[in-house]
C-alpha positions in Angstrom: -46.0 -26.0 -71.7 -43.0 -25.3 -69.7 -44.2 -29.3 -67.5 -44.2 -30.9 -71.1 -41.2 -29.3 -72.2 -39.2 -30.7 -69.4 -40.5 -34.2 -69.8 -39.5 -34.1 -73.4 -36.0 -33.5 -72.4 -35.7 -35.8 -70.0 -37.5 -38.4 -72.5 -34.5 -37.3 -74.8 -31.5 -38.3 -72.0 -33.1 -41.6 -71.0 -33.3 -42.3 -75.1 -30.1 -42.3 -74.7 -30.1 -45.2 -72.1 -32.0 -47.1 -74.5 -35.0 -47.0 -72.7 -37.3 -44.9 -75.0 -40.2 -46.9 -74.0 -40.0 -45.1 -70.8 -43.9 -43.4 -70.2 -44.0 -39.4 -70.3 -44.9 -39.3 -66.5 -41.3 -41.8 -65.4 -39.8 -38.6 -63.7 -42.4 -38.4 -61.4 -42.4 -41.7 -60.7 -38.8 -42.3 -60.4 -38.4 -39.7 -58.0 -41.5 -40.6 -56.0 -39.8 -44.2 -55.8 -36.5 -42.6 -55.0 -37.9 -41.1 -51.6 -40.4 -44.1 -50.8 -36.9 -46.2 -50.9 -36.4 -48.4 -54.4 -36.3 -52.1 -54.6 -34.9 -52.3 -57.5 -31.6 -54.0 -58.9 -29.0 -51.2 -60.0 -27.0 -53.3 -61.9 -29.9 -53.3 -64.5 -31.9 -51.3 -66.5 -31.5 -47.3 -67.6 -28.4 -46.2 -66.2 -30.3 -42.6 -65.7 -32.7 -43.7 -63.5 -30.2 -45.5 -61.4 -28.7 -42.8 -60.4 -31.7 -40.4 -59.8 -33.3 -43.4 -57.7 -29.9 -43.3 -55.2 -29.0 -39.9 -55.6 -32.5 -37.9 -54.4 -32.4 -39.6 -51.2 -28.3 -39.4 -51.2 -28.6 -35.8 -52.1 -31.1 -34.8 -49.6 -29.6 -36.9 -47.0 -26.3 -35.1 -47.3 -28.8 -31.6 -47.6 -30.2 -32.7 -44.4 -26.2 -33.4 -42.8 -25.5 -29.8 -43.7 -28.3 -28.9 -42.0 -26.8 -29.6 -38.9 -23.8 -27.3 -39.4 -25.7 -24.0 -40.4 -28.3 -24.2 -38.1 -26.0 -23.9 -35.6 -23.8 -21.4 -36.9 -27.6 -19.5 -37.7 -28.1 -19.6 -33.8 -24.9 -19.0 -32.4 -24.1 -16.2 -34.6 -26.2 -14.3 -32.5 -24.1 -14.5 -29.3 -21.3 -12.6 -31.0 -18.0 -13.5 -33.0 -16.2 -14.8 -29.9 -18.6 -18.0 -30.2 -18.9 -18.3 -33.6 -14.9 -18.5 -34.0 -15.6 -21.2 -31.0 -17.6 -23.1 -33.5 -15.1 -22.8 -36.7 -12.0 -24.2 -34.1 -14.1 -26.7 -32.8 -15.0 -28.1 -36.6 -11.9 -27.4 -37.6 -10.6 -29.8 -34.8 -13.9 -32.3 -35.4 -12.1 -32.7 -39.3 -10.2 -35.4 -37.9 -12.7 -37.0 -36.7 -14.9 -36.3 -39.5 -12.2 -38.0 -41.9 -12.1 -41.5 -39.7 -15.7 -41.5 -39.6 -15.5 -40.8 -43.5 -12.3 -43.5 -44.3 -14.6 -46.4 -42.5 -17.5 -45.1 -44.9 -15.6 -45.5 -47.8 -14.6 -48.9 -47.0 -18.3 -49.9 -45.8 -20.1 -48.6 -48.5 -17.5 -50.6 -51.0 -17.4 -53.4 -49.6 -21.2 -53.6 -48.9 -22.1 -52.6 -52.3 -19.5 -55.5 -54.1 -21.3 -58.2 -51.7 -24.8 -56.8 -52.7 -23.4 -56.8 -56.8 -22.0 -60.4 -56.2 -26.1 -61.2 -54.4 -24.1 -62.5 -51.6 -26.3 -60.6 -48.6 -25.2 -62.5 -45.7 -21.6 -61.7 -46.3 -22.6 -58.3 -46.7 -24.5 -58.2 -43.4 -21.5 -59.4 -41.8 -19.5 -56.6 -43.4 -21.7 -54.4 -41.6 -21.6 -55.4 -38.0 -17.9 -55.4 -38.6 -17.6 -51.8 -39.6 -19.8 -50.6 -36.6 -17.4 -52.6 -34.4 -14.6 -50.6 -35.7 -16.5 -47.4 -35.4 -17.2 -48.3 -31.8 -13.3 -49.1 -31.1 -11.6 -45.9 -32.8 -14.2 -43.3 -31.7 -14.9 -44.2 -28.0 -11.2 -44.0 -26.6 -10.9 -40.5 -28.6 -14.3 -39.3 -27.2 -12.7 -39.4 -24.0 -9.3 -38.0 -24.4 -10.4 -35.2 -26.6 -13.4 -33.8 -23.7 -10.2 -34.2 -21.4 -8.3 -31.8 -23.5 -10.8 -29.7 -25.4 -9.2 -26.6 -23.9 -6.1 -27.3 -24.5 -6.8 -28.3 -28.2 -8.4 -25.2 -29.0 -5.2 -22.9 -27.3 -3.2 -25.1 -29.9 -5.8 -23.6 -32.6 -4.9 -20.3 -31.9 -8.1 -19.5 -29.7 -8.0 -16.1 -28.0 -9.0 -15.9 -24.2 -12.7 -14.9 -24.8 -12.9 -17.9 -27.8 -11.1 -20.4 -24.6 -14.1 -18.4 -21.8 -17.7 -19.4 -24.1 -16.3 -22.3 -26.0 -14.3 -24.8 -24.3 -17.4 -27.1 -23.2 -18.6 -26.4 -26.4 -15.8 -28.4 -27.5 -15.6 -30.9 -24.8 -19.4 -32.1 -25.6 -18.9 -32.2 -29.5 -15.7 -34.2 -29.4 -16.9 -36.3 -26.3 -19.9 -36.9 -27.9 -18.0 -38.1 -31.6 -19.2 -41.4 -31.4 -22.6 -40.5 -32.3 -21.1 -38.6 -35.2 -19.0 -41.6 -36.2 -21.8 -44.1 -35.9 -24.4 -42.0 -38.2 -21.6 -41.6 -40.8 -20.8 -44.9 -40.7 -24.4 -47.2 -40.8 -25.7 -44.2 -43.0 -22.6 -45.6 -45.5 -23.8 -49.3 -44.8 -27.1 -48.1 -46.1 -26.1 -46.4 -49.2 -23.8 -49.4 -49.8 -26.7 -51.7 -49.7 -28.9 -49.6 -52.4 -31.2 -48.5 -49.0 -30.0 -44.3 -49.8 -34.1 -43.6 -48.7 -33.5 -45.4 -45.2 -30.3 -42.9 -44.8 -32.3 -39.9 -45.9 -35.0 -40.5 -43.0 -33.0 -40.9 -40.4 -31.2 -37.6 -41.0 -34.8 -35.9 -40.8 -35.3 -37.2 -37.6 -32.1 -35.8 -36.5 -32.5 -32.8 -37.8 -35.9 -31.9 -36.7 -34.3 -32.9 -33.3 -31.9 -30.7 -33.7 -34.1 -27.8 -35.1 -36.4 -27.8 -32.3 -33.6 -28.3 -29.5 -30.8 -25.9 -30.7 -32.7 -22.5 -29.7 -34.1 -24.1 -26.8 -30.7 -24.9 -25.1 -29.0 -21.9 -26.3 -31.0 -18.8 -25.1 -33.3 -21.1 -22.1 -36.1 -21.4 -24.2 -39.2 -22.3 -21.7 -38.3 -25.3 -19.2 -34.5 -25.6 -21.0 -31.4 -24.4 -19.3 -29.8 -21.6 -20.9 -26.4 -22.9 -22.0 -25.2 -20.5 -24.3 -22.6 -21.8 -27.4 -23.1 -25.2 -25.2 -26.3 -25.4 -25.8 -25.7 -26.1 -29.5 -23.6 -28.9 -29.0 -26.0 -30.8 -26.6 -28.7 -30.4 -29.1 -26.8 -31.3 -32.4 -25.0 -34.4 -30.7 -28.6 -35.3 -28.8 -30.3 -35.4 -32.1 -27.1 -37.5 -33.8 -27.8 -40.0 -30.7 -31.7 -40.5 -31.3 -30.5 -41.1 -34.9 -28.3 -44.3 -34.2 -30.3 -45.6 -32.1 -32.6 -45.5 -35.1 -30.6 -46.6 -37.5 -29.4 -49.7 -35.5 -33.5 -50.8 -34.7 -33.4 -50.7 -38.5 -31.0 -52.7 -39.0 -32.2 -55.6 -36.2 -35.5 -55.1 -38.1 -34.0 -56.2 -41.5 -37.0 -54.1 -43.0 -34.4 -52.9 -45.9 -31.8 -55.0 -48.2 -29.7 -55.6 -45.0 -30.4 -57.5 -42.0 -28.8 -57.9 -39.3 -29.3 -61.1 -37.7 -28.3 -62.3 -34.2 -25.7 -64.9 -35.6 -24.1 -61.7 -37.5 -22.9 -60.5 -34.6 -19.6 -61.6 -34.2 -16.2 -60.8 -34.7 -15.4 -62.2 -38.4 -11.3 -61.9 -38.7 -11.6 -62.0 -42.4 -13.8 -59.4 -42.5 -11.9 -56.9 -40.4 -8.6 -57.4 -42.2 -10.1 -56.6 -45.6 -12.0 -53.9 -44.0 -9.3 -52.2 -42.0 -6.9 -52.6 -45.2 -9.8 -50.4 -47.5 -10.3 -48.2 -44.3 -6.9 -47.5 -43.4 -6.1 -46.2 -47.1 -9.6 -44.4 -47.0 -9.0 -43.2 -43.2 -5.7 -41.5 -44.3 -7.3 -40.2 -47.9 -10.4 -38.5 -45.9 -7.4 -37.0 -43.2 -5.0 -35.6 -45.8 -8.2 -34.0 -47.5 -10.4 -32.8 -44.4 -7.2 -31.9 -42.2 -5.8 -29.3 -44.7 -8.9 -27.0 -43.1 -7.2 -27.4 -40.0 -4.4 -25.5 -41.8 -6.1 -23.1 -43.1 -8.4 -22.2 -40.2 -4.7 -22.1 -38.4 -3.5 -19.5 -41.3 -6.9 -17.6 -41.0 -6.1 -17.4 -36.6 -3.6 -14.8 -37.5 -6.1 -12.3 -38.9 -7.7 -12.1 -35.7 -11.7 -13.4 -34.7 -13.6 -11.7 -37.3 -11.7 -12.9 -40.1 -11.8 -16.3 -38.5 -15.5 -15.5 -37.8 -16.6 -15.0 -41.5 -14.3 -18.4 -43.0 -16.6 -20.2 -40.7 -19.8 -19.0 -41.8 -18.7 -18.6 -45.2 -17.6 -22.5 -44.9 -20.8 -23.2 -43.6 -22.6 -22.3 -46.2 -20.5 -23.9 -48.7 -20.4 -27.2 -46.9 -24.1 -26.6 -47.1 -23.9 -26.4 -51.0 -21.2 -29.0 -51.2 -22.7 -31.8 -48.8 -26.0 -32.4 -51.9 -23.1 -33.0 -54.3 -21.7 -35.6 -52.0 -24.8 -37.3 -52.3 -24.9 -37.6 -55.9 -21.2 -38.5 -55.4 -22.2 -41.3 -52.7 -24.7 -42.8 -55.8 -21.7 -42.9 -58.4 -19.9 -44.8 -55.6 -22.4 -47.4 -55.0 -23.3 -47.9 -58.6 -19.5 -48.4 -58.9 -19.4 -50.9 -56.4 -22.7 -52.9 -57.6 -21.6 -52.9 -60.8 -18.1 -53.8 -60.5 -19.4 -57.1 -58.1 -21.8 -57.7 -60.7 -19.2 -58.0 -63.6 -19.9 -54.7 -65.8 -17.1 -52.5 -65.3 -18.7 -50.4 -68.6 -21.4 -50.1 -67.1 -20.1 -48.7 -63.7 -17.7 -46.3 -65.8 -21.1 -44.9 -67.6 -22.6 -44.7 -64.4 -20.0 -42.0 -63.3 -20.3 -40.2 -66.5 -23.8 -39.3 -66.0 -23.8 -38.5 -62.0 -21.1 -36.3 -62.8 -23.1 -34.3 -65.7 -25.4 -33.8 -62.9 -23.5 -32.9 -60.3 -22.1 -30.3 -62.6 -25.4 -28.8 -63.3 -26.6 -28.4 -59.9 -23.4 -26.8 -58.0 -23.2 -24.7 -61.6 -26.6 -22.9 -60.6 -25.5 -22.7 -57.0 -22.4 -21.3 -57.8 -23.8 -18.6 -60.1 -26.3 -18.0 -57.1 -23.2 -17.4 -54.6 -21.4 -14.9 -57.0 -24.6 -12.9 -58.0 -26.1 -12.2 -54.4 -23.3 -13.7 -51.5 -24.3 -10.7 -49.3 -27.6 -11.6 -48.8 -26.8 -15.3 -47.7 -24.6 -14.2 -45.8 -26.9 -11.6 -43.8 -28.7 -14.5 -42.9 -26.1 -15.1 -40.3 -24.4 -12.0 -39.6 -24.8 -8.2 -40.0 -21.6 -7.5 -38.5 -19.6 -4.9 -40.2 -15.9 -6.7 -39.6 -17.5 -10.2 -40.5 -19.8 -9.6 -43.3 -17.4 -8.4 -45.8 -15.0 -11.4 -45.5 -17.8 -13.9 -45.5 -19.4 -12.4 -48.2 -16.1 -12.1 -50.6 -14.8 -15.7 -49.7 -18.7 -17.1 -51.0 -17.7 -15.3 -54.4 -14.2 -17.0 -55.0 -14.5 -20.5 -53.4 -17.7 -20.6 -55.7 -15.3 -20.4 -59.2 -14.4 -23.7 -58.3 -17.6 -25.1 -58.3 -18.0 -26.6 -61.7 -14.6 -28.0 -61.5 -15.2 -29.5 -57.9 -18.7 -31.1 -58.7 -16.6 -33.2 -61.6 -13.7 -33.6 -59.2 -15.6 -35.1 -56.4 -17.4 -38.0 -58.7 -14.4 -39.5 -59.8 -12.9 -39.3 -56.6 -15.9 -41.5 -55.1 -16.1 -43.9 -57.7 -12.3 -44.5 -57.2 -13.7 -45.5 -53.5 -16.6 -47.0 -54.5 -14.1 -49.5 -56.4 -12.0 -50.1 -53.5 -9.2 -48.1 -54.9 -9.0 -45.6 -51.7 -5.0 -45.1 -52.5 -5.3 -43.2 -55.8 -7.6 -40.7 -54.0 -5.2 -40.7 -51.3 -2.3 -39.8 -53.3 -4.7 -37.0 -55.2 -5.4 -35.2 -51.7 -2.2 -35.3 -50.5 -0.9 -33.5 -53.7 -4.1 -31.3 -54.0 -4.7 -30.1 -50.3 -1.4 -30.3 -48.6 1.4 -30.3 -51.2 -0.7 -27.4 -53.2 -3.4 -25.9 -51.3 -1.7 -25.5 -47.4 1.3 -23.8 -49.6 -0.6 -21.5 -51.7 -3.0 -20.3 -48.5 0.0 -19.0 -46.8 2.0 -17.7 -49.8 -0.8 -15.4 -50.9 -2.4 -14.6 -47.6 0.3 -13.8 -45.4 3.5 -13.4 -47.6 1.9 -11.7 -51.1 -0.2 -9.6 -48.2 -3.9 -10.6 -49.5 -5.3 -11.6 -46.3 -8.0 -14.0 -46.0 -9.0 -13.4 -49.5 -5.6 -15.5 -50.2 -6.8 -18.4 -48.5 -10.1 -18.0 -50.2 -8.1 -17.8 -53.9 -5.9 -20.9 -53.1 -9.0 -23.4 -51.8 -10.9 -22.5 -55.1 -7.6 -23.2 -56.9 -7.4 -26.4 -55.5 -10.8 -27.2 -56.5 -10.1 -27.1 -59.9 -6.9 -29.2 -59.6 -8.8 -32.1 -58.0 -11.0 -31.9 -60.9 -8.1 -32.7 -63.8 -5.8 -34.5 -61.4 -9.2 -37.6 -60.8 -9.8 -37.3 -64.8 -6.8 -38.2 -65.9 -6.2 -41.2 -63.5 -9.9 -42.1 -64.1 -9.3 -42.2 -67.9 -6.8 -44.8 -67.2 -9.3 -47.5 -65.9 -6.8 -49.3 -63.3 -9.8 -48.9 -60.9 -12.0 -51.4 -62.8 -9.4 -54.4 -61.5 -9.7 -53.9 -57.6 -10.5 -56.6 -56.0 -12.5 -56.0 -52.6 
């Protein structure tokens, strides 16, 4: 009854689409096409099943990405708070590179997605190899100097002598390593631009399972492995990132998807680069005034000493594990956005974001009632730490108020990118995170004396300002007239 029930619902919402016709068992179908990888065009048909058929594999791709973050933390918890702060400073520092890797997503996945809207493939091969080129320049020559001064970088973080002792080649091997990180951001983007969100999604199991299997291994001397401590995590997570790419790129060569790359593709296109490094720049600067601002607050958090710092990071992780799904259904609007825009239905694309965002709402709605009803238990998962737990466990309940608002926020600002209209985002962060947020953060957690719990009150403030601030420039509809 309860099977039936549900398809009749979902019957009802794709009536909507005009697309009645659809059979009773569609769901299953769509979503079983949605993992095998669709071949379908998404500039026509139901608008509903667009979106489901890029967002499952978008959604459990970014599932899978969070993966990463709290297996780690689930590991190295248990070496004590000195490495887990490690970790948080070492993300914290990692947002920067994070937000280049992100900016060139943005403009590779919009300018991917117009080419594959306007059915002009070969140009949007070529758009690819030039992304990856830029990857390859910006993150190599930053791998290097930032293992060169990964001590020195976390002392600037406010790292304490024990945090600088366990976790300094943490650091050095995660931001020596961040061309892997950049790479699998970057091609996964290329993907998703192309309609190929499936391709994405199994190359992030691969990782994962790498990553799974390796992270224990390294950090306690598991059998034959070395025990290496905090250290150990880093050589897994950025060994399984590596296998990854190397995937992704055999993929690619292979052509077995909507984009191949071919061997007269791989050149240096001038065209290409400006237009790409114009969308990127904008998106590069968007992604560092948003993912930057952590870097503020983790600097704000310092003050309260390890175990406050300790239980922001695993109460970030687990968000970031909640958040990174909604990025996925964020990444479909995006590249529906993009299709539809290159394939001359701006209503269309507009509609598009409508829906993805009901979704989104929905699904961080549960999981935010989840992280208010029972935050303690997640947050044993990780730690049963008398100084940690209790600051973990309250900074779940408040960030998680701004859920609902967020999961609306974060659609509109991806279809902004998805258009190629990376400066209105822009301008939204830098008023949201670092003209609002950074402020607020300090005012009530160090001058109105609430502690960390301040900087937990002013980022789910900020969540909800995102959320009105994209509305009413989405409303306006300046986006539909970028030209990529």
């Amino acid at each position: 009854m309860l099977a039936r029930a549900l398809r009749a619902n979902f019957n009802k919402i794709i009536a909507v689409e005009k697309v009645a016709e659809t059979p009773s068992g569609a769901i299953f179908s769509t979503f079983r096409e949605a993992l095998h990888g669709s071949h379908g065009d998404f500039t026509e048909g139901p608008i509903g099943r667009a979106v489901i058929l890029l967002a499952v594999p978008m959604v459990l791709e970014m599932a899978l990405e969070s993966v990463f973050a709290v297996v780690d933390v689930f590991w190295v918890s248990r070496l004590g708070a000195a490495s887990i702060a490690a970790v948080g400073l070492t993300e914290s520092i990692l947002a920067l590179i994070y937000a280049l890797a992100i900016g060139l997503a943005m403009a590779a996945t919009a300018m991917v997605a117009r080419r594959i809207g306007e059915r002009d493939r070969e140009r949007a091969a070529c758009t690819a190899v030039q992304a990856i080129a830029l990857g390859l320049f910006v993150a190599l020559p930053l791998g290097a100097l930032g293992a060169f001064l990964a001590p020195r970088l976390l002392a600037l973080m406010g790292a304490t002598p024990d945090v600088l002792r366990v976790g300094s080649r943490f650091t050095a091997v995660m931001l020596g390593g961040n061309v892997v990180i950049v790479l699998l951001f970057l091609i996964n983007a290329i993907f998703r631009g192309a309609g190929d969100a499936a391709v994405a999604m199994r190359v992030l199991w691969i990782a994962n399972a790498i990553n799974l299997v390796l992270d224990p291994c390294l950090i306690f001397g598991w059998g034959p492995f070395p025990a290496l401590g905090v250290t150990g995590a880093a050589v897994a997570t950025t060994t399984g990132r590596g296998i990854a790419v190397v995937l992704q790129l055999v993929t690619l060569a292979r052509g077995t998807g909507r984009l191949a790359v071919r061997r007269e593709h791989l050149r240096l296109d001038p065209k290409t680069m400006v237009s790409l490094l114009r969308l990127s720049g904008s998106a590069i600067v968007q992604s560092l005034v948003g993912t930057a601002s952590w870097i503020g607050l983790v600097r704000i958090l310092a003050s309260f000493g390890s175990a406050a710092l300790a239980g922001y990071t695993i109460a970030i992780r687990i968000v970031i594990f909640a958040l990174l799904p909604s990025w996925g259904m964020s990444n479909a609007a995006a590249t529906l956005v993009g299709q539809n825009l290159g394939a001359k239905k701006p209503d269309r694309a507009a509609r598009s974001v409508f829906l993805a965002g009901l979704y989104n709402m929905a699904f961080l709605g549960v999981v935010g009632i989840v992280f208010v009803a029972v935050p303690g238990a997640l947050v044993g998962l990780f730690t049963q730490d008398p100084a940690i737990r209790p600051i973990a466990t309250q900074g779940l309940r408040i960030i998680a108020a701004g859920f609902l608002f967020y999961a609306w926020g974060m659609v509109l600002v991806q279809a902004f990118n998805g258009a190629g209209d990376t400066w209105t985002p822009t301008v939204i962060n830098l008023f949201v995170f670092w003209l609002w947020e950074i402020p607020l953060a300090y005012l009530l957690a160090v001058r109105a004396g609430f502690g960390p719990r301040g900087v937990f009150l002013a980022i789910a403030i900020a969540f909800s300002t995102l959320a009105v601030a994209g509305g009413v420039l989405f409303r306006r509809g300046k986006w539909k007239e970028k030209k990529v």
